[in-house]
C-alpha positions as CSV (number, residue, x, y, z in Angstrom):
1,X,60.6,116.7,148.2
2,X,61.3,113.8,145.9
3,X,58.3,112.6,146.1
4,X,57.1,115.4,144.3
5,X,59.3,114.6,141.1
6,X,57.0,111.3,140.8
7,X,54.0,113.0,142.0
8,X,54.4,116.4,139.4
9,X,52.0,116.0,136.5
10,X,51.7,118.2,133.4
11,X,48.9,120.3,134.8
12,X,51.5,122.0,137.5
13,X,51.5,125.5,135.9
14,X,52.1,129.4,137.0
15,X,49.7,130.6,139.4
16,X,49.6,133.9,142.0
17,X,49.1,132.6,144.9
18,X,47.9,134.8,148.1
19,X,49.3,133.2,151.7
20,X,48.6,134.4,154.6
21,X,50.0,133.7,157.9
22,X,48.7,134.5,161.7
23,X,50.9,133.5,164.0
24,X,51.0,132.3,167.8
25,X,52.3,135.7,168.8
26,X,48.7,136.3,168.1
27,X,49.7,139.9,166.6
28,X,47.8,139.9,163.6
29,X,47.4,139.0,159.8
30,X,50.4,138.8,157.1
31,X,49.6,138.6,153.1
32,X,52.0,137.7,151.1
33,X,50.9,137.2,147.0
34,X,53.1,135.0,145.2
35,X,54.1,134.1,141.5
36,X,54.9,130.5,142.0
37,X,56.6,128.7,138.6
38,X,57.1,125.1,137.8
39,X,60.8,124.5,136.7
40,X,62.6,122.0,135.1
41,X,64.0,120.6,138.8
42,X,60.0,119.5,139.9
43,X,62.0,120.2,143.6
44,X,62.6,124.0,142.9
45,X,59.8,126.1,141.3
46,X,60.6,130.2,141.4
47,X,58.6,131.9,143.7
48,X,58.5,135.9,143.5
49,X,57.0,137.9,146.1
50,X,54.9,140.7,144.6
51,X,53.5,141.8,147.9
52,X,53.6,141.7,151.1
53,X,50.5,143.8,153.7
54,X,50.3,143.4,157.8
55,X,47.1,144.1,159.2
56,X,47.3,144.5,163.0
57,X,44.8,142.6,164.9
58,X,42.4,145.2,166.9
59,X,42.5,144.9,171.0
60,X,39.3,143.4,171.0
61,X,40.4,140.8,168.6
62,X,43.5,139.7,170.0
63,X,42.3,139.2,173.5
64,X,39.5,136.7,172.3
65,X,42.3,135.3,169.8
66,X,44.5,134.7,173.3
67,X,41.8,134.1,175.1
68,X,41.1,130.8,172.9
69,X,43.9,129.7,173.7
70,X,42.9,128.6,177.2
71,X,40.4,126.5,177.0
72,X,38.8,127.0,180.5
73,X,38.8,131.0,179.6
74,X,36.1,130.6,176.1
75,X,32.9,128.3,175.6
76,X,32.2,126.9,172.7
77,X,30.2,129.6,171.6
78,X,32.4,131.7,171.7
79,X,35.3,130.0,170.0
80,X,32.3,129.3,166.8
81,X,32.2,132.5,166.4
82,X,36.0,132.9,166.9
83,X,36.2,130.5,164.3
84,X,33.7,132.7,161.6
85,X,34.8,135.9,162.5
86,X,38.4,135.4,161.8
87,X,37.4,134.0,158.0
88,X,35.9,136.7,157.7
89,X,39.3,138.9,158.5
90,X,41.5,136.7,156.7
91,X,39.1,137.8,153.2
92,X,38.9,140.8,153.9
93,X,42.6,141.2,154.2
94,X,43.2,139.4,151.0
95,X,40.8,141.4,149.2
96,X,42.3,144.3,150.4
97,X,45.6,143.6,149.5
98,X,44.8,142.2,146.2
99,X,43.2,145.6,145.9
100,X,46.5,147.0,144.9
101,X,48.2,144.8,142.4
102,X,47.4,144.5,138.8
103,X,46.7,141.1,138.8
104,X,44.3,138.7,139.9
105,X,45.4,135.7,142.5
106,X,44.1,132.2,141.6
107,X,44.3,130.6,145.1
108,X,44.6,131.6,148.6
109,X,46.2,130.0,151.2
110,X,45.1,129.9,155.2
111,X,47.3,129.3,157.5
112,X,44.5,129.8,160.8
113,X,45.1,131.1,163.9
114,X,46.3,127.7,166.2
115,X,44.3,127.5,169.5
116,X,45.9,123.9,170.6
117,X,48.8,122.1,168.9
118,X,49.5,118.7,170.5
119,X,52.1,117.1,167.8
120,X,53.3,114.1,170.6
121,X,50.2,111.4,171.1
122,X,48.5,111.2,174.3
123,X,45.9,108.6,175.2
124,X,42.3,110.2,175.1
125,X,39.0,108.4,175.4
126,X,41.1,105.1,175.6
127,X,43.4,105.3,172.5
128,X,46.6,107.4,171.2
129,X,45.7,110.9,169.7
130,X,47.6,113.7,168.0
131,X,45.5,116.7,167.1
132,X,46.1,120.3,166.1
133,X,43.3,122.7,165.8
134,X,43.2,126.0,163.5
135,X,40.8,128.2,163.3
136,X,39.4,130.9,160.5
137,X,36.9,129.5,158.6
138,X,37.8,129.0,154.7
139,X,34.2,129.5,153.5
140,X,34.2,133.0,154.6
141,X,37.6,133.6,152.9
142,X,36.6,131.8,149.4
143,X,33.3,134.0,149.5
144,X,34.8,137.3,150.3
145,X,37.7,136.6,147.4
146,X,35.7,134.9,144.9
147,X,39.3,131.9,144.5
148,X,39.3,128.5,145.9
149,X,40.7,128.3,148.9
150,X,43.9,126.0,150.8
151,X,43.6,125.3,154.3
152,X,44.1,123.2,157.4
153,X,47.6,122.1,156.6
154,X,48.6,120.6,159.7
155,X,45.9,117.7,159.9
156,X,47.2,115.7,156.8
157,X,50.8,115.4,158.2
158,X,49.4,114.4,161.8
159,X,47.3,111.6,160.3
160,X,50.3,109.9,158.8
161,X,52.3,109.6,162.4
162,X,53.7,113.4,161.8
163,X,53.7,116.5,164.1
164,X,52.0,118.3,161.6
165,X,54.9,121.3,161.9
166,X,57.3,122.4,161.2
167,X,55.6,123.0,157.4
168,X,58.1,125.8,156.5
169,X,60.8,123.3,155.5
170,X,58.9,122.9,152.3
171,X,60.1,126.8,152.0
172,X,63.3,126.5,153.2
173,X,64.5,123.6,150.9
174,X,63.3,125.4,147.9
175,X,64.5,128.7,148.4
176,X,67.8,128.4,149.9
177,X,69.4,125.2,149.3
178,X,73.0,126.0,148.1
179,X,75.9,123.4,146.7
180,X,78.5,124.6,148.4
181,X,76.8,126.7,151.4
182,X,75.5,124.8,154.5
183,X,72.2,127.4,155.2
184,X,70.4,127.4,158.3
185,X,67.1,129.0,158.4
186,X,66.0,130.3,161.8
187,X,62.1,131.6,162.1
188,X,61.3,133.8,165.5
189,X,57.5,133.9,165.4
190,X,55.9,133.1,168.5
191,X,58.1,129.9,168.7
192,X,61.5,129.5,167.5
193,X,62.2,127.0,164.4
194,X,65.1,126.4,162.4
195,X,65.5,124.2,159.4
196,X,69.8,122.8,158.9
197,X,70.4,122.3,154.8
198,X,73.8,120.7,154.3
199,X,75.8,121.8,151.0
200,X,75.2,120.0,148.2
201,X,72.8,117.2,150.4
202,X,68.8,116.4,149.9
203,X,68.6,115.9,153.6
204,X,67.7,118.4,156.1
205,X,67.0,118.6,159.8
206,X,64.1,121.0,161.5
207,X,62.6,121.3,164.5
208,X,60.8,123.9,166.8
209,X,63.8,125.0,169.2
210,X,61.3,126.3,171.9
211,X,59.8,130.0,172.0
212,X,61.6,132.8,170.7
213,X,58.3,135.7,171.0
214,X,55.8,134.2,172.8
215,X,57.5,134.4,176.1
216,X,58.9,138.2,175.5
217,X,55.6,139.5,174.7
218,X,54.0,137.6,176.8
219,X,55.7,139.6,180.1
220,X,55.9,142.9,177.9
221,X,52.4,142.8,178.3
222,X,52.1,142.3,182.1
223,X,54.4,144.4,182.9
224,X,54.2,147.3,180.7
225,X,51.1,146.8,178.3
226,X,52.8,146.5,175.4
227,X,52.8,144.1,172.9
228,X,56.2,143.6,172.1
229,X,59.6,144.7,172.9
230,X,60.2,147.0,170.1
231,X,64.1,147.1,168.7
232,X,64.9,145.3,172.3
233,X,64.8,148.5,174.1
234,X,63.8,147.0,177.1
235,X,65.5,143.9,177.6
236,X,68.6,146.1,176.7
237,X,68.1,147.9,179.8
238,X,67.8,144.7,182.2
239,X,70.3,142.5,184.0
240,X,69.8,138.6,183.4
241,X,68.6,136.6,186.4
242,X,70.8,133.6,185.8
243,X,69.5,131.2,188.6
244,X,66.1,131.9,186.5
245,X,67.2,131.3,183.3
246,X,68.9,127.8,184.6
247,X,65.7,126.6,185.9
248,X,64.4,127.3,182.6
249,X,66.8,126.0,180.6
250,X,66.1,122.8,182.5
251,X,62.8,122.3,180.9
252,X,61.8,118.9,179.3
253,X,60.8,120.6,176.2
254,X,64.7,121.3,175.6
255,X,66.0,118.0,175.9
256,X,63.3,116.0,173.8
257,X,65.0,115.0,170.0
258,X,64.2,116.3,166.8
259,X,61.7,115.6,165.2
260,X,59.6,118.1,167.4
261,X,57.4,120.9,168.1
262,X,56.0,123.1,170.4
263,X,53.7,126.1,171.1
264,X,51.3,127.9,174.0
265,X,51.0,124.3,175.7
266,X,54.5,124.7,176.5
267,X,55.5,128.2,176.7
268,X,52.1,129.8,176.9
269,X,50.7,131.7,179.7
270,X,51.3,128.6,182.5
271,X,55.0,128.8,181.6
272,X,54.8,133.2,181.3
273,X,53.2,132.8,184.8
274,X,55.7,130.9,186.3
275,X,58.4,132.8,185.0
276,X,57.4,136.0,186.0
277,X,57.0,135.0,189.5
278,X,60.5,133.4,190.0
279,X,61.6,136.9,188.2
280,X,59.9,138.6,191.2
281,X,61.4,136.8,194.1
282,X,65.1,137.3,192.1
283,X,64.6,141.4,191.0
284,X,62.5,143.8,191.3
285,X,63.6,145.3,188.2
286,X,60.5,144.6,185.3
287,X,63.4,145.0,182.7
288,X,65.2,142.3,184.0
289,X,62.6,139.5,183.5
290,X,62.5,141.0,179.7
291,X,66.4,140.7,179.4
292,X,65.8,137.2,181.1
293,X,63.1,136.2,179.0
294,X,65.0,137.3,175.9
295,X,68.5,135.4,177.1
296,X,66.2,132.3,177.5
297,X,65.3,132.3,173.6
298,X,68.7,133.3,172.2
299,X,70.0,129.9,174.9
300,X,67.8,127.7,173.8
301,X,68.5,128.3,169.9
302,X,72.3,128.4,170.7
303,X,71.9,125.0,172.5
304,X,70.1,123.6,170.0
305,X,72.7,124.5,167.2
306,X,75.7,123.1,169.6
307,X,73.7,119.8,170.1
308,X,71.5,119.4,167.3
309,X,72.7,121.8,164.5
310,X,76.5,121.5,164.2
311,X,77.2,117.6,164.1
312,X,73.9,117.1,161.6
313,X,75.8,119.5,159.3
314,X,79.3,118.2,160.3
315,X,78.3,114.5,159.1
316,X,76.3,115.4,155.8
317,X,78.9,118.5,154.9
318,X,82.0,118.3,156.3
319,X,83.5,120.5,153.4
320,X,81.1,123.1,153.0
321,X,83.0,126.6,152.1
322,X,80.5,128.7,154.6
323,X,77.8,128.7,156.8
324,X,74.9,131.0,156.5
325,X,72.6,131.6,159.0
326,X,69.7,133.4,157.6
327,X,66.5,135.0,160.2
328,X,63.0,135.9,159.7
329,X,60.1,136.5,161.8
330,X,59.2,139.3,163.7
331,X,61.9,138.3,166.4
332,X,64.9,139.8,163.8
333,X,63.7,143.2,164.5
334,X,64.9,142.6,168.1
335,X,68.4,144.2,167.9
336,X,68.7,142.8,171.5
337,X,67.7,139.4,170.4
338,X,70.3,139.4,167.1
339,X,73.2,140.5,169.0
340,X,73.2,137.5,171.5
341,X,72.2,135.3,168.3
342,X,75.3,136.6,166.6
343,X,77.9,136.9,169.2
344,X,77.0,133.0,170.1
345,X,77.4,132.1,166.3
346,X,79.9,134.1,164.8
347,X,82.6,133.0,166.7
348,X,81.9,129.2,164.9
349,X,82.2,130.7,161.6
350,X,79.1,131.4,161.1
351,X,77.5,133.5,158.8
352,X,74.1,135.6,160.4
353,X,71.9,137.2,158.1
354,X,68.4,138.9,157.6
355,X,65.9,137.1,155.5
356,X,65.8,140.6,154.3
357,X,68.9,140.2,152.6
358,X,67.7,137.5,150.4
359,X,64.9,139.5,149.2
360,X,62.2,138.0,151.7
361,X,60.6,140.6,154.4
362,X,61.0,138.8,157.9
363,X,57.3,138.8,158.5
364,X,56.6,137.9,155.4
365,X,58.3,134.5,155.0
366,X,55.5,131.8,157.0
367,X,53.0,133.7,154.4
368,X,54.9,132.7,151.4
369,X,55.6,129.2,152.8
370,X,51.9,128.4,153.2
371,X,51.2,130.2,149.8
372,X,54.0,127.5,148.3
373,X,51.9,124.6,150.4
374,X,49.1,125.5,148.6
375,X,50.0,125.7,145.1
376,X,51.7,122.2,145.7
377,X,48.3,120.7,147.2
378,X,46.4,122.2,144.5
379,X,48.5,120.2,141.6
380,X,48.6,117.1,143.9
381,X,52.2,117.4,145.1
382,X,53.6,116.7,149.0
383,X,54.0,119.5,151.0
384,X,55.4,118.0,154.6
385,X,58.8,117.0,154.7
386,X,59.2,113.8,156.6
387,X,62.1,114.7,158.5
388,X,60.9,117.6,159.9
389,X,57.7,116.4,160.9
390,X,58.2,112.9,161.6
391,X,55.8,111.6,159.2
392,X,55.7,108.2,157.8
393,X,55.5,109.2,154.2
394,X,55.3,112.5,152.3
395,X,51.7,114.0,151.8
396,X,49.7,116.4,149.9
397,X,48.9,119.4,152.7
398,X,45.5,120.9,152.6
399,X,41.8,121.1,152.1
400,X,40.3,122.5,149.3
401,X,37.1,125.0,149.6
402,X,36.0,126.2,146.3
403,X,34.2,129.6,146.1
């Protein structure tokens, strides 16, 4: 972020900010409301969580929400409406957590629900093209609140030869870079993402490691109607098909550098498809495509520390006295998940801790990030951070709908 310290003008000030995050697990809403204060390092301003609501999506909701995300299952009336009726969720559910604090936000911050992500150009209509497309219209959310509005973060990052994600860097960087502690900060939403901070270093590496959710819940609900493996119950109970989770492991997606990202397009319901059917022909145990399914996340974030991770942070901090490797996202409630995280890690040295631990809910933390995006857009200051995303130059995140 040094961009910012040029960028920073006198007008930066305190301001509760209300993010809110709905992720490609497609589960619901998050709010988080945020007391965000400049400080004398322009890099670091304080950010205090005052609150933090879920509101479930409904049934209905979340099957058009999933359903939009195959583009030969909605029409474009549908996904208009999509777009309208999910403003109209996000207000509400700011309003309604705003409801009970004391205090009045000044800006909201929205996140959308993304229906296509394509971060690597592809040559459409005769020319290269990235594009990213969120919906949840801002209008809705700046009437139903009465505060301007941030949203559409992705687009400004793509336009300047980014991926437009992973944006939770931004988070990251502020909240847990350490001088003597290298800090790794792993997200399981719907996709996996971890950001590497070397001790006592301005650089950073972050990527999307490949899906950590999406795939889970995506065969807990074919094979048992559920939405999610709660604690890791069920994977607990299954064998891992290893001749399955090899031919995963061989996918493109996992052997592409950093800078990148992924979401549905790659491990969306194709790739869920697929999976379950080689789980099939191997078992006819349901559990054991969960415990597969849940082996091929922990892998694929274990592989990506061993090749990515670990010589990033042995070049930039050789001497650092710890590692700390700190989890949010809905995936750290999976017990399952955790232990194969851990027992792959703490034999390194390695440090594994709960977001929770630092004082930030799991579920709460992509909330706060885009809340922090949107205060920095709002006073003018970058929110992308090049190295993440891949961008050519650090830019101000956002578009601004005033009620």
């Amino acid at each position: 972020m040094s961009e910012s310290k040029k960028q920073a003008t006198p007008a930066a000030k305190a301001m509760v900010v209300a993010g809110v995050m709905s992720g490609t697990s497609a589960d619901g809403i998050d709010v988080a409301v945020v007391r965000i204060t400049p400080s004398v390092n322009a890099d670091a301003p304080r950010i205090k969580l005052l609150k933090h609501v879920s509101f479930p999506y409904s049934k209905q909701v979340r099957q058009a929400v999933l359903a939009s995300m195959d583009a030969s299952s909605i029409s474009n009336a549908e996904l208009t409406r999509l777009h309208w009726r999910l403003g109209q969720l996000y207000g509400d559910a700011v309003a309604e957590t705003l409801k009970q604090l004391p205090i009045r936000a000044e800006l909201a911050a929205i996140h959308g629900q993304t229906v296509f992500h394509q971060g690597a150009e592809a040559k459409y209509l005769g020319a290269p093209v990235r594009c990213t497309l969120q919906l949840g219209e801002a209008s809705e959310v700046a009437a139903r609140t009465g505060i301007p509005v941030v949203s559409d973060f992705r687009t400004a990052d793509m336009a300047v030869g980014g991926q437009g994600a992973p944006l939770v860097p931004m988070l990251d960087r502020v909240l847990y870079a350490h001088p003597k502690k290298n800090r790794v900060l792993q997200n399981l939403g719907g996709i996996a993402n971890m950001t590497a901070i070397p001790a006592a270093s301005s650089g950073l590496l972050a990527f999307d490691s490949g899906p950590a959710n999406m795939v889970i819940d995506g065969c807990m609900e074919r094979l048992f109607n559920r939405r999610f493996d709660r604690n890791g119950a069920t994977s607990a109970k299954g064998n891992v098909l290893r001749s399955v989770l090899e031919e995963c492991l061989r996918h493109p997606y996992f052997k592409k550098p950093a800078p990148k990202s992924c979401g549905r397009e790659e491990f969306g319901r194709a790739f869920v498809s697929n999976f379950l059917e080689q789980c099939r022909k191997a078992s006819p145990k349901p559990e054991d495509a969960i415990a597969t399914a849940t082996t091929l996340t922990a892998q694929s974030i274990l592989r990506s520390y061993a090749d990515l991770v670990w010589p990033f942070l042995g070049q930039h901090a050789p001497l650092a006295d710890t590692t700390e490797y700190i989890v949010a996202g809905g995936g750290a409630r999976n017990r399952t998940l955790m232990n194969l995280l851990r027992r792959g890690l703490e034999p390194l040295g390695v440090v594994v801790r709960e977001s929770e631990s630092t004082g930030l809910p799991p579920e709460a933390k992509e909330a706060v990030a885009f809340a922090l995006l949107a205060w920095l857009r709002w006073d003018g200051m970058p929110g992308n951070v090049p190295a993440a995303t891949g961008a050519a130059r650090a830019v101000s995140l956002g578009k601004v709908t005033l009620p």
